[in-house]
gemmi code that builds the backbone of each chain (N, CA, C; Angstrom):
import gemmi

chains = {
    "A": [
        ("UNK", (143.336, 51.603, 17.638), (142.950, 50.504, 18.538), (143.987, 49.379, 18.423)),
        ("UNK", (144.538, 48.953, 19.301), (145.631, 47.997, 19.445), (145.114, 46.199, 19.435)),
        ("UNK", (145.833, 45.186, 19.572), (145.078, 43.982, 19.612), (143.976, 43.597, 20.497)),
        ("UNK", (144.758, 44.158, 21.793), (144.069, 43.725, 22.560), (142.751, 44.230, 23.141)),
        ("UNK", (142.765, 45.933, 22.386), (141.333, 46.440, 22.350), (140.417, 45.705, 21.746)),
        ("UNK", (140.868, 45.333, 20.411), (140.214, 44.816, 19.426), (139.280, 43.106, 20.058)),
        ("UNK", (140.660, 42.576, 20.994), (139.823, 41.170, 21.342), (138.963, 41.547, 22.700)),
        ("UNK", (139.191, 42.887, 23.069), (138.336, 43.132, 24.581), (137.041, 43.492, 23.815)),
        ("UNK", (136.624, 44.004, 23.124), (135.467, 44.588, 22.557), (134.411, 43.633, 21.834)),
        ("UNK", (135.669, 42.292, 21.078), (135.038, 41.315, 20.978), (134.324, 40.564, 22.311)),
        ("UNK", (135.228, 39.975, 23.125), (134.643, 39.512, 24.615), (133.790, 40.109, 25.168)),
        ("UNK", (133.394, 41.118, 25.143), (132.001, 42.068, 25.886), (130.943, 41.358, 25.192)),
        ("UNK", (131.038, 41.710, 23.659), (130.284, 41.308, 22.317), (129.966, 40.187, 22.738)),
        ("UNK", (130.850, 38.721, 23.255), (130.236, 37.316, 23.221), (129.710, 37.495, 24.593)),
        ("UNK", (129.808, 38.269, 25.741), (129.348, 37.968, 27.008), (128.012, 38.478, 26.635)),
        ("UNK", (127.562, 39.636, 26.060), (126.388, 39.746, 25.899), (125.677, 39.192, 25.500)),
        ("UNK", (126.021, 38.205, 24.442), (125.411, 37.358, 23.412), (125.223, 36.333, 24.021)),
        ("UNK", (126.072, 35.758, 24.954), (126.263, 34.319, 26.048), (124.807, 34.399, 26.735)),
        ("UNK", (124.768, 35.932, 27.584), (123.930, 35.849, 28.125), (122.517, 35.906, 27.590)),
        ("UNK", (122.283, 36.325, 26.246), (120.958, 36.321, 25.672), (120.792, 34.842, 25.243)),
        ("UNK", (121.406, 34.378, 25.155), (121.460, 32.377, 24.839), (121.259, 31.543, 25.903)),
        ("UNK", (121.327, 32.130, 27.056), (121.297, 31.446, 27.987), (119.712, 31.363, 28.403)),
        ("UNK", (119.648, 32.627, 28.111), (117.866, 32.823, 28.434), (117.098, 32.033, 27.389)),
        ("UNK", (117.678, 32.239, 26.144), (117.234, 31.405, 25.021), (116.827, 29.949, 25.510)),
        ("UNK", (118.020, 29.380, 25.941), (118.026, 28.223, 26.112), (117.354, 27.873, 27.387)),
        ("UNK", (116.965, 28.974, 28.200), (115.961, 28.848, 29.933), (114.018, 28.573, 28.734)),
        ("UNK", (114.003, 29.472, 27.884), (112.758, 29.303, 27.113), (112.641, 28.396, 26.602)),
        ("UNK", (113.488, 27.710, 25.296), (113.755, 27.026, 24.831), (113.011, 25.123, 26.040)),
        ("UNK", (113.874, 25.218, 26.933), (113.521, 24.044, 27.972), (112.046, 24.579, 28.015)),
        ("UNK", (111.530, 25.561, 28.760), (109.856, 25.598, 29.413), (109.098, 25.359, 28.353)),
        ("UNK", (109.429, 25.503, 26.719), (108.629, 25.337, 25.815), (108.499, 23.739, 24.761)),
        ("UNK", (109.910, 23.231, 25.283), (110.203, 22.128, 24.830), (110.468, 21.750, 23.743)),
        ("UNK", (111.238, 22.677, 23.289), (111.948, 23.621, 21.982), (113.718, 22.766, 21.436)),
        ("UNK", (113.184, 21.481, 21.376), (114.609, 20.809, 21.226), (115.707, 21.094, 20.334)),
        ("UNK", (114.595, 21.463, 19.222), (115.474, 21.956, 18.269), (116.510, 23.615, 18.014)),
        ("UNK", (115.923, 24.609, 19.464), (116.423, 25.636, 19.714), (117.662, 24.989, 20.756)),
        ("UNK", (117.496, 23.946, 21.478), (118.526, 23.389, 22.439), (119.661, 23.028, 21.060)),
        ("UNK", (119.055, 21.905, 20.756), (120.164, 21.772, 19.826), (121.143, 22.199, 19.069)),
        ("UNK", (120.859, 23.485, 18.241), (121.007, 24.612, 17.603), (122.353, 25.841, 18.797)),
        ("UNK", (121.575, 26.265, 19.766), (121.927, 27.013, 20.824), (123.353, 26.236, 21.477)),
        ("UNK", (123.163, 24.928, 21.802), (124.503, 24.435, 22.380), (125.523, 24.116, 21.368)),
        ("UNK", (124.931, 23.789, 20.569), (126.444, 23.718, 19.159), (126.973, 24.970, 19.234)),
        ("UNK", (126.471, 26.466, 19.080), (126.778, 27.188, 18.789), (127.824, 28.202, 19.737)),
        ("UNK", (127.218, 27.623, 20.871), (128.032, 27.869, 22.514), (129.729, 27.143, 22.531)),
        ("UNK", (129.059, 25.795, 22.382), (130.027, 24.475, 21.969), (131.011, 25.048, 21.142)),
        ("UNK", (131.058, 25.309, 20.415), (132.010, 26.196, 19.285), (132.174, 27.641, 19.283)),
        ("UNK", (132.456, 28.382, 20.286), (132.329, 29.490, 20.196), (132.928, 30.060, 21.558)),
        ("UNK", (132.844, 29.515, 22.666), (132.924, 29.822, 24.202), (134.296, 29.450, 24.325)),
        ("UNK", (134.902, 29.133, 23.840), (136.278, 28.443, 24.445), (137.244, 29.673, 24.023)),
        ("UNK", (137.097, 30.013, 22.811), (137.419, 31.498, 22.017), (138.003, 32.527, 22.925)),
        ("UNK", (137.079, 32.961, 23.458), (136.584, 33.736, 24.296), (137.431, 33.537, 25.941)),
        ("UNK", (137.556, 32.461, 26.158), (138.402, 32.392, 27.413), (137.557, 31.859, 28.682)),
        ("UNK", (136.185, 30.688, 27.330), (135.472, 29.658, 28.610), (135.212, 28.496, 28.060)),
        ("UNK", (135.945, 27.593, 28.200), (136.527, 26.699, 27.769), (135.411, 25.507, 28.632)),
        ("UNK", (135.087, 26.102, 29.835), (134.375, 25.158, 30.121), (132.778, 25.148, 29.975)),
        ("UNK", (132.542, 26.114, 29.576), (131.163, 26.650, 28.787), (130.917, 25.438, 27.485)),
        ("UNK", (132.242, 25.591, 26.846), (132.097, 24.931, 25.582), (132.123, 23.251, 25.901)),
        ("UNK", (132.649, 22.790, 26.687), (132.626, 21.227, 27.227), (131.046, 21.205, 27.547)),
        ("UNK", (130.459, 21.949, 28.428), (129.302, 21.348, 29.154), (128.515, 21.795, 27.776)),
        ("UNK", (128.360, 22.690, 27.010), (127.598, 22.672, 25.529), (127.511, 22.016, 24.786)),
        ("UNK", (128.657, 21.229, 24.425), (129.305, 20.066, 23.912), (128.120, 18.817, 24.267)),
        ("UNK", (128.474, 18.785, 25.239), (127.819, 17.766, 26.584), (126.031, 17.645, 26.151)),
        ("UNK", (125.567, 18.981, 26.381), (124.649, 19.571, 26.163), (123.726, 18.772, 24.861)),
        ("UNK", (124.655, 19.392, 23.752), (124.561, 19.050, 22.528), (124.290, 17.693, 22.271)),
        ("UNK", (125.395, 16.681, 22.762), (125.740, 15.452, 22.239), (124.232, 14.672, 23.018)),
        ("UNK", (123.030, 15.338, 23.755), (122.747, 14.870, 25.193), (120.682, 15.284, 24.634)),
        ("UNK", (121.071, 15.712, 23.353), (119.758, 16.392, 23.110), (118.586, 15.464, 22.587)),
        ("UNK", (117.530, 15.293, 22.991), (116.548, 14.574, 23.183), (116.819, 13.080, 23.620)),
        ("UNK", (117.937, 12.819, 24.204), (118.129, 11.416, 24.777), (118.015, 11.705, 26.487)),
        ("UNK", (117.906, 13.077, 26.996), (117.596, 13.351, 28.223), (116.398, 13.935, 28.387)),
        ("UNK", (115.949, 14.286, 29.160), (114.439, 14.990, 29.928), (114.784, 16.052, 29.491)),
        ("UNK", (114.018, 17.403, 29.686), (113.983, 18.500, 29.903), (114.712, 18.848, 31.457)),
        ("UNK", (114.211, 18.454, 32.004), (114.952, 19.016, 33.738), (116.213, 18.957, 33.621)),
        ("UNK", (116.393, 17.419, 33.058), (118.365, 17.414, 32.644), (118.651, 18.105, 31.814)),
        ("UNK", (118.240, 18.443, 30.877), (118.513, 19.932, 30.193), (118.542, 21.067, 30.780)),
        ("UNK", (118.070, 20.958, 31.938), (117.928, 22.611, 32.577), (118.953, 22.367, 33.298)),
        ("UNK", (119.231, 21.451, 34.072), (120.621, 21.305, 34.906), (121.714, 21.747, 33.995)),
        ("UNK", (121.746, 20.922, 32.628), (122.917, 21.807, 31.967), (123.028, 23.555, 32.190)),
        ("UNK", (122.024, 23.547, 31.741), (121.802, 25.084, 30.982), (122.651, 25.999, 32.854)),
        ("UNK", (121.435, 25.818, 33.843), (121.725, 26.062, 35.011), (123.456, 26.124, 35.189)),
        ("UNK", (124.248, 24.842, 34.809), (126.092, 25.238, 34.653), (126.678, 25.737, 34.006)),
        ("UNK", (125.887, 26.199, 32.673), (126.420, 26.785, 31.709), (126.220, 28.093, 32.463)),
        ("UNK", (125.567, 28.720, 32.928), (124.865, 30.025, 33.504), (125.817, 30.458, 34.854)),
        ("UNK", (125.957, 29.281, 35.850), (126.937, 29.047, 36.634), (128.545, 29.676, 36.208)),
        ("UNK", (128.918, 28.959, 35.412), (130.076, 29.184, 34.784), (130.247, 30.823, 34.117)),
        ("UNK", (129.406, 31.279, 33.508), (129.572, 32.813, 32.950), (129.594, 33.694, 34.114)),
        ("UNK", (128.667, 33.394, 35.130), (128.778, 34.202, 36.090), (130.036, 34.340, 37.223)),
        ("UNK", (130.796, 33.027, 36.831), (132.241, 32.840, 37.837), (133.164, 33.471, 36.972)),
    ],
    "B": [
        ("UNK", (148.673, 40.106, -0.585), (147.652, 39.984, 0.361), (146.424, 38.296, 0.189)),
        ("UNK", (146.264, 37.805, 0.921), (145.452, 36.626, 0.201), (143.614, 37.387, 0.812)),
        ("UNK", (142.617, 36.803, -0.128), (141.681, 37.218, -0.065), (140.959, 35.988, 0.494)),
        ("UNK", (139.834, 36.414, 1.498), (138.840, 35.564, 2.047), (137.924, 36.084, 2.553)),
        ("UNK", (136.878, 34.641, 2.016), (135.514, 34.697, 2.066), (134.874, 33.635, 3.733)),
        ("UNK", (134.694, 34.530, 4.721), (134.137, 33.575, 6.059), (132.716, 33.902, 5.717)),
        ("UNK", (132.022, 32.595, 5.348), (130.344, 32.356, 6.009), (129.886, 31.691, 7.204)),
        ("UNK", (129.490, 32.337, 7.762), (128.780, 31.690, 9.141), (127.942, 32.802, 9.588)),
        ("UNK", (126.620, 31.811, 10.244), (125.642, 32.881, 10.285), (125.756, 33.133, 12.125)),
        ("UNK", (126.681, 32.992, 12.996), (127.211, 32.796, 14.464), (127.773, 34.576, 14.049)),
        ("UNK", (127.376, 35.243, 14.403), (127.554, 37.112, 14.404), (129.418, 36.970, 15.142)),
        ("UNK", (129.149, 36.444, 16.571), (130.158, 36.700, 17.344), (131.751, 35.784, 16.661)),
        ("UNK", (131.316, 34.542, 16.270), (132.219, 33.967, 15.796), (133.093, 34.593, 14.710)),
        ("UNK", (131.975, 34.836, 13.706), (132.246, 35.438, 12.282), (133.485, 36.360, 12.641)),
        ("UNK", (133.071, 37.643, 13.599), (133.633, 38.651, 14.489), (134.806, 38.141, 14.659)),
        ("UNK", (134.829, 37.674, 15.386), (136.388, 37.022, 15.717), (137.196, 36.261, 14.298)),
        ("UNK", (136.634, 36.004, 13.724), (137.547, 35.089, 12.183), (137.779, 36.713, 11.483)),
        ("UNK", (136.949, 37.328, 11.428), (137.116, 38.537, 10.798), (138.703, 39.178, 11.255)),
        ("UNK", (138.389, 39.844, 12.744), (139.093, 40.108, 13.233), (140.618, 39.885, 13.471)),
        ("UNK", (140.434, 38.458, 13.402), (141.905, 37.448, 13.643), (142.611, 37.385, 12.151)),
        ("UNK", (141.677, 37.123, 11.104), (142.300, 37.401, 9.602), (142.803, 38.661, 9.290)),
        ("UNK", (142.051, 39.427, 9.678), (142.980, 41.147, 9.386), (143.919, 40.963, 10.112)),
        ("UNK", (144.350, 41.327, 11.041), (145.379, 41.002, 11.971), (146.490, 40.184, 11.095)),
        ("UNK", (145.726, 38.888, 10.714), (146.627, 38.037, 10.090), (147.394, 38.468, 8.771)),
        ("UNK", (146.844, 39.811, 8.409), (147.260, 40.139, 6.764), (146.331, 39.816, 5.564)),
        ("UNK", (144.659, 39.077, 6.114), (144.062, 39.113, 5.141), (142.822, 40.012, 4.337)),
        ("UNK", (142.719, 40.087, 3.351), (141.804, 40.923, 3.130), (140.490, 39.900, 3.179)),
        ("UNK", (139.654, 40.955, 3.987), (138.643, 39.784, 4.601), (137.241, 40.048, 3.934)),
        ("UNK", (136.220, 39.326, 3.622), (134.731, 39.600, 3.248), (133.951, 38.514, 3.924)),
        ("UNK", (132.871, 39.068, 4.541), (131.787, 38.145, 5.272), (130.438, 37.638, 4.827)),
        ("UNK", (130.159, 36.844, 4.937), (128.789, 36.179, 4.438), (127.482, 35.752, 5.974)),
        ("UNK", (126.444, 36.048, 5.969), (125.960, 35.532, 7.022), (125.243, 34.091, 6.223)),
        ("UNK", (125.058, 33.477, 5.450), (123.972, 32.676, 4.670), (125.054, 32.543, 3.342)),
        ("UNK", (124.531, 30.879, 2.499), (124.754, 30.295, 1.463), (124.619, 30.887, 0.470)),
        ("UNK", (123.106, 32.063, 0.420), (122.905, 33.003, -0.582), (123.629, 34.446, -0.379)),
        ("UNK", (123.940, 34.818, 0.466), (124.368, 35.724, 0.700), (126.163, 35.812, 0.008)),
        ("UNK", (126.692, 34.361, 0.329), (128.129, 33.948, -0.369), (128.050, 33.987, -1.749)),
        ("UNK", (126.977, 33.345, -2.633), (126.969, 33.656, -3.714), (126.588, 34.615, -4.793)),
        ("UNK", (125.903, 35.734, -3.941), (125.620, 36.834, -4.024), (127.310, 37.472, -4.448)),
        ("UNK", (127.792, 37.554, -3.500), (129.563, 38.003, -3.637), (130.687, 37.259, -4.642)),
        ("UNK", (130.156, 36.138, -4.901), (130.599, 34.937, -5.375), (130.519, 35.666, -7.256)),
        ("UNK", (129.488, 36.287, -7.308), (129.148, 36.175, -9.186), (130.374, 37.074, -9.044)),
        ("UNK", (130.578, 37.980, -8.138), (131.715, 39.342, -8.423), (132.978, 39.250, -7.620)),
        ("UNK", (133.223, 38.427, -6.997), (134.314, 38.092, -6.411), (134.875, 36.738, -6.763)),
        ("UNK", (136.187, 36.784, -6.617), (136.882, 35.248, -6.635), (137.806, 35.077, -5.408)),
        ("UNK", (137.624, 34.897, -4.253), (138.843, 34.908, -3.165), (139.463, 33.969, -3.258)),
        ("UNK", (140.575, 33.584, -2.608), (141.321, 32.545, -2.708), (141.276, 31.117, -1.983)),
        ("UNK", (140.251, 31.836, -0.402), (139.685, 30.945, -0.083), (138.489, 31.185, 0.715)),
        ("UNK", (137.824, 30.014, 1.014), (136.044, 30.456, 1.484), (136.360, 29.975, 2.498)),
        ("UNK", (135.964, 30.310, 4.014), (135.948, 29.590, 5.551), (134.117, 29.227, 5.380)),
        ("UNK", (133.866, 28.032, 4.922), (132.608, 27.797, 5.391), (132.449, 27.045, 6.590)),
        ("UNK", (131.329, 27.528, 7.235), (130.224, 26.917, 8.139), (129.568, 26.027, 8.108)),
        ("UNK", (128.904, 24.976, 8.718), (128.385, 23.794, 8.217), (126.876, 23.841, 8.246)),
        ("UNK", (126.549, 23.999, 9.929), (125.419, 24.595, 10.412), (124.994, 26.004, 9.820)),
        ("UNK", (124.287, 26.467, 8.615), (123.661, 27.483, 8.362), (122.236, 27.216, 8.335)),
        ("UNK", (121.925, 28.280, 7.824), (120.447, 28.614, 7.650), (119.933, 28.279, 6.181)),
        ("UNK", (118.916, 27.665, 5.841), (118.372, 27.666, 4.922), (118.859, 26.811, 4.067)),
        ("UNK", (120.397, 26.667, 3.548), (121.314, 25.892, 2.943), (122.378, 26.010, 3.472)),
        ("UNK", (122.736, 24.626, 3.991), (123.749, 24.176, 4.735), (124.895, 24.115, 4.074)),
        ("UNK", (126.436, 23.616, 5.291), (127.879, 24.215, 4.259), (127.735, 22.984, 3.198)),
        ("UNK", (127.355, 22.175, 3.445), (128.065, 20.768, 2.420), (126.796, 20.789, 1.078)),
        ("UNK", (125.687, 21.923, 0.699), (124.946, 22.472, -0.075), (125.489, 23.222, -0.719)),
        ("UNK", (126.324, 24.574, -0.236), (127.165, 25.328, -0.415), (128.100, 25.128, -1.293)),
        ("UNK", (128.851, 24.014, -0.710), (130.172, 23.049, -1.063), (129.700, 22.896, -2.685)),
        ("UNK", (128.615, 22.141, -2.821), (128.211, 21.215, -3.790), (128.004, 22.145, -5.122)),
        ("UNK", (127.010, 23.453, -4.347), (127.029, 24.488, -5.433), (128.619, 25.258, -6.263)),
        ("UNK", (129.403, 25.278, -5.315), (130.845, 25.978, -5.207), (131.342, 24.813, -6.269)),
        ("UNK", (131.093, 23.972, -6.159), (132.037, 22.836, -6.793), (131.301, 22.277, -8.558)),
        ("UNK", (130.364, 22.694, -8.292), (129.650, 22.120, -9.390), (129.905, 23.824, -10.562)),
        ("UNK", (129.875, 24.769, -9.881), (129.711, 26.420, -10.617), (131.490, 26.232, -11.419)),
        ("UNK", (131.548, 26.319, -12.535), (133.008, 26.613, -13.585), (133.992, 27.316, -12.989)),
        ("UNK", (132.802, 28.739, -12.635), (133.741, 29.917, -12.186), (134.181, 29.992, -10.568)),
        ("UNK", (134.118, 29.150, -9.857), (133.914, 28.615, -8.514), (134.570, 27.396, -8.005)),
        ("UNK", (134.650, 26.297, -8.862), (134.771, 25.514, -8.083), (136.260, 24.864, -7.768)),
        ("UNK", (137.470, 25.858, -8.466), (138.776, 26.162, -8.023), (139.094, 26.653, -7.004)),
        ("UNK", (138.096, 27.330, -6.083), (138.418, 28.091, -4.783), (138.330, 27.117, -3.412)),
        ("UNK", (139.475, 27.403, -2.912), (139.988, 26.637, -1.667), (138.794, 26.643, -0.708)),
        ("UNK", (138.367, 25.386, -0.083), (136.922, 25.998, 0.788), (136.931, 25.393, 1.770)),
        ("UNK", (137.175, 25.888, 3.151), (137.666, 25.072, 4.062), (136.410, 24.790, 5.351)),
        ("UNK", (136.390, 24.057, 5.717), (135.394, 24.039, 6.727), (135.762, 24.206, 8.114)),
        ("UNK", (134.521, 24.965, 8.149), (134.803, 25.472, 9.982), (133.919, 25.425, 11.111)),
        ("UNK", (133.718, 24.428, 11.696), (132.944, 24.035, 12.047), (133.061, 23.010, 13.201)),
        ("UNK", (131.887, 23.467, 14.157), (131.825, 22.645, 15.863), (131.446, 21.377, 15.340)),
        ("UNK", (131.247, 20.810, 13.857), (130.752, 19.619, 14.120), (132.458, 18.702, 14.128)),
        ("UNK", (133.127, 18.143, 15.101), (134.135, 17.508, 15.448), (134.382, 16.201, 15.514)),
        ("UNK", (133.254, 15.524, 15.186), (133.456, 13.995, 15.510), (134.473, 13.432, 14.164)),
        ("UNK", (135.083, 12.529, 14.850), (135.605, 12.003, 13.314), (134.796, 11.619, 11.958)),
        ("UNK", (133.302, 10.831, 12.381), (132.972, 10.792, 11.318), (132.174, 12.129, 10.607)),
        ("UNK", (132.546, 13.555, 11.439), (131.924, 14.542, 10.723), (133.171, 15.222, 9.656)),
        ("UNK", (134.505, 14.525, 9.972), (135.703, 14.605, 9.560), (135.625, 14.070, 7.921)),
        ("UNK", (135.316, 12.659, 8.104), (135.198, 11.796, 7.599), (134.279, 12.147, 5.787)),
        ("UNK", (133.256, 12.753, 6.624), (131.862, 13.351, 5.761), (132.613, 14.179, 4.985)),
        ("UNK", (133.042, 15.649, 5.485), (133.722, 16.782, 5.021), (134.937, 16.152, 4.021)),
        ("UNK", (135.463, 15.333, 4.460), (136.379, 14.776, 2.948), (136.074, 14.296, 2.106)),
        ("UNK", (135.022, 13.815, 2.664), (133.990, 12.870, 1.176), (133.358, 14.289, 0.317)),
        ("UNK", (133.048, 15.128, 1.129), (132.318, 15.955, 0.486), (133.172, 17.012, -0.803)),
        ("UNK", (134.548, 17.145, -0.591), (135.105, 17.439, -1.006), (135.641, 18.886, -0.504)),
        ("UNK", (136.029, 19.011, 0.949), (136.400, 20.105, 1.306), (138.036, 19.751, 0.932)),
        ("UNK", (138.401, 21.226, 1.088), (140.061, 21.603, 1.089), (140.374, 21.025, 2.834)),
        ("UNK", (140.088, 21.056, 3.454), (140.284, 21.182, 4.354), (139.330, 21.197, 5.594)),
        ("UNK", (140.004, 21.174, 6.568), (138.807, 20.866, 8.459), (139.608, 21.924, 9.110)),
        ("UNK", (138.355, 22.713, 9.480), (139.175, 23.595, 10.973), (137.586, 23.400, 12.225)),
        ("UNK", (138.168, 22.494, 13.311), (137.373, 22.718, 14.379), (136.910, 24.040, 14.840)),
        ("UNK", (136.082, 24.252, 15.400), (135.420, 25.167, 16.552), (135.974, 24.624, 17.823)),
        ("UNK", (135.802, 25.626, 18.827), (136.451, 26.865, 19.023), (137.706, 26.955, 18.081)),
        ("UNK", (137.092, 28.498, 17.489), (138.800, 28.831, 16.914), (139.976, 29.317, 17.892)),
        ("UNK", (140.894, 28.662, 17.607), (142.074, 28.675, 18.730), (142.559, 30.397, 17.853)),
        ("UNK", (142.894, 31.466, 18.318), (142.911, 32.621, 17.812), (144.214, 32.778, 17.980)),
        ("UNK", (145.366, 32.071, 18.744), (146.776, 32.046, 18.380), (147.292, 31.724, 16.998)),
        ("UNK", (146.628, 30.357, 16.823), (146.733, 29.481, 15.348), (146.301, 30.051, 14.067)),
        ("UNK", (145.041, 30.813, 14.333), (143.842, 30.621, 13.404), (144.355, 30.732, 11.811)),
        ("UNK", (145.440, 32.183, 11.774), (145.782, 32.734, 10.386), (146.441, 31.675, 9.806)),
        ("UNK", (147.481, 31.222, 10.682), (148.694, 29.958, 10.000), (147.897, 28.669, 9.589)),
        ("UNK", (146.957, 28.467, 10.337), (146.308, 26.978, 10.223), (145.656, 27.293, 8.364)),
        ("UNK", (145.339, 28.645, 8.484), (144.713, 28.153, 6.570), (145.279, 28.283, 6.089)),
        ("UNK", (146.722, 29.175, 6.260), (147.875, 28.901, 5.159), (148.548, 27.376, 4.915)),
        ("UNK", (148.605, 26.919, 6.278), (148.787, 25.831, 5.738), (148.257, 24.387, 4.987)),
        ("UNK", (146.643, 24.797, 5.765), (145.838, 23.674, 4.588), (145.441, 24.511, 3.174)),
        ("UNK", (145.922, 25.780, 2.745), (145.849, 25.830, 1.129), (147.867, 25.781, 0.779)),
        ("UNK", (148.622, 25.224, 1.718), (149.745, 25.615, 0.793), (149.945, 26.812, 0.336)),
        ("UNK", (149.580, 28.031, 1.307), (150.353, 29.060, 0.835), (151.497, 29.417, 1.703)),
        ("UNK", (152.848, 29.976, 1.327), (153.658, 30.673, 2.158), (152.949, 31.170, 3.256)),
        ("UNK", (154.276, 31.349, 4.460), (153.930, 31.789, 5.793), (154.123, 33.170, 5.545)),
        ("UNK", (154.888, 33.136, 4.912), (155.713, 35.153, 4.389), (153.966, 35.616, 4.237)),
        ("UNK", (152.696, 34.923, 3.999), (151.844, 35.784, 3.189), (150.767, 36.104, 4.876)),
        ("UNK", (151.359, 35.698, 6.284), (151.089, 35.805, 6.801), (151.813, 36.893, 7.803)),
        ("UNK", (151.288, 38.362, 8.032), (152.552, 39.531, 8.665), (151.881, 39.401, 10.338)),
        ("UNK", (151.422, 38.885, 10.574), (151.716, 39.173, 12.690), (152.080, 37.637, 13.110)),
        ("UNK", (153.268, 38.670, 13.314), (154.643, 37.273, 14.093), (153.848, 36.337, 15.546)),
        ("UNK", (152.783, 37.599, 15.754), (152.253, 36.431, 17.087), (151.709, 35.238, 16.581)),
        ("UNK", (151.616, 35.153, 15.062), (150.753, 33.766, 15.078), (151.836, 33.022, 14.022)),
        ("UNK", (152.796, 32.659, 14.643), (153.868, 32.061, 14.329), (154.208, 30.939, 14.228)),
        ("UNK", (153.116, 30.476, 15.127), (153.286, 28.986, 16.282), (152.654, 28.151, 15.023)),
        ("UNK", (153.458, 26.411, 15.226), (153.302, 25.520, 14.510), (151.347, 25.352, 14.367)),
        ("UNK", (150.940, 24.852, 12.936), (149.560, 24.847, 12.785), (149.254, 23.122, 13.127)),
        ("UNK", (147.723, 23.456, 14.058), (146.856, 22.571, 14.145), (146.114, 21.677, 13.155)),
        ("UNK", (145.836, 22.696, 12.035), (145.123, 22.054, 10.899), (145.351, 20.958, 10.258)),
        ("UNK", (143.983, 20.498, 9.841), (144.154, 18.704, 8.649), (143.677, 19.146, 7.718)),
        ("UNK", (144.838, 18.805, 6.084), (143.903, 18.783, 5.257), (143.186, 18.022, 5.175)),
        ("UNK", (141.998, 17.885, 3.636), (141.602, 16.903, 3.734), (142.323, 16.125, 2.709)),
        ("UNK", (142.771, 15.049, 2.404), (143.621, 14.383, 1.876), (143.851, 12.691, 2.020)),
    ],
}
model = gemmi.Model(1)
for chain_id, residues in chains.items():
    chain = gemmi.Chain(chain_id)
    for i, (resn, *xyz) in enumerate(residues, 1):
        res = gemmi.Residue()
        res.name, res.seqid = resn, gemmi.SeqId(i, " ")
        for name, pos in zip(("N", "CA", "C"), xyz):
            atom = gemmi.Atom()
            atom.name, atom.element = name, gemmi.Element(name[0])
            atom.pos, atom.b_iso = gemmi.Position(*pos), 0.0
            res.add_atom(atom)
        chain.add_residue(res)
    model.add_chain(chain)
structure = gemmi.Structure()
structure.add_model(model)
structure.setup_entities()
């Protein structure tokens, strides 16, 4: 397996994982689970840019820095661009 | 060969530090948890630890404290790695007594050179020329 197998196999690995976090973080809001928000966007925040989504990790960032000083709905708007963004 | 210890309980991240250190020439061992590091810790000595800040159960600067306070331990280079970025999380981590700061996202061009250069080891101990490029890293100092 050459490098670039090695970092393609990784990238599948975080898209799958992106997308189970994302849902995380869709539950997380309906349950009002701040401390799974909190937790979930650091971990995006540090981790997504890696990977070759750089802007995943800004709006997580965002996300993060944004946690219980906003509503829930504004939390879902994040989440909603973060979701946006994986799918472009 | 230099030896290292990455804890972080982030699966995908870990993955990638793993990954990017072999590559880099290191011989690599993983930790998901604080107990899990010192579990490896009574029988291993690496040269340096990539801790995490955000863990489970016991956090990196817990970790740190144990690493630093243990005889047989608390000579090992222990660098932190970690999305927490603000300066004063900078700030903390030097007080705390890390070797060193490496932000999140790991930049995976840099990654191998950046810990050679916050432990002061030769570049020679680093063999893929792709990661050649001048390092990002701060010690702490």
């Amino acid at each position: 397996m050459n490098r670039d197998d090695g970092f393609e196999e990784l990238r599948t690995l975080f898209a799958e994982d992106l997308a189970a976090k994302i849902k995380t973080l869709q539950v997380a809001v309906t349950d009002s689970d701040w401390d799974a928000i909190d937790r979930i966007s650091h971990q995006l925040g540090g981790t997504a840019k890696s990977f070759g989504y750089p802007d995943i990790s800004v709006t997580a960032r965002e996300l993060e820095r944004s946690v219980r000083k906003i509503s829930l709905e504004e939390a879902a708007v994040f989440i909603k661009k973060i979701s946006d963004m994986f799918v472009l | 060969m230099r030896d290292i210890l990455i804890v972080d309980d982030n699966a995908i991240n870990r993955q990638l530090a793993v990954y990017l250190l072999k590559k880099g020439g290191y011989q690599v061992h993983e930790a998901e948890s604080g107990k899990q590091a010192f579990e490896f810790l009574t029988s291993h000595s690496p040269d340096v630890i990539l801790l995490d800040i955000q863990l489970p159960e016991m956090d990196g600067m817990e970790v740190l404290k144990r690493i630093r306070e243990n005889e047989s331990t608390r000579e090992i280079k222990v660098i932190a790695l970690t999305a927490y970025t603000m300066r004063s999380d900078k700030e903390r981590f030097e007080a705390a007594g890390f070797d060193g700061y490496l932000p999140k996202p790991i930049e995976p061009r840099n990654f191998a050179n950046q810990i050679l250069d916050i432990c002061n080891f030769p570049r020679s101990d680093v063999r893929d020329p792709d990661q050649s490029v001048k390092s990002q890293g701060t010690t702490c100092e």
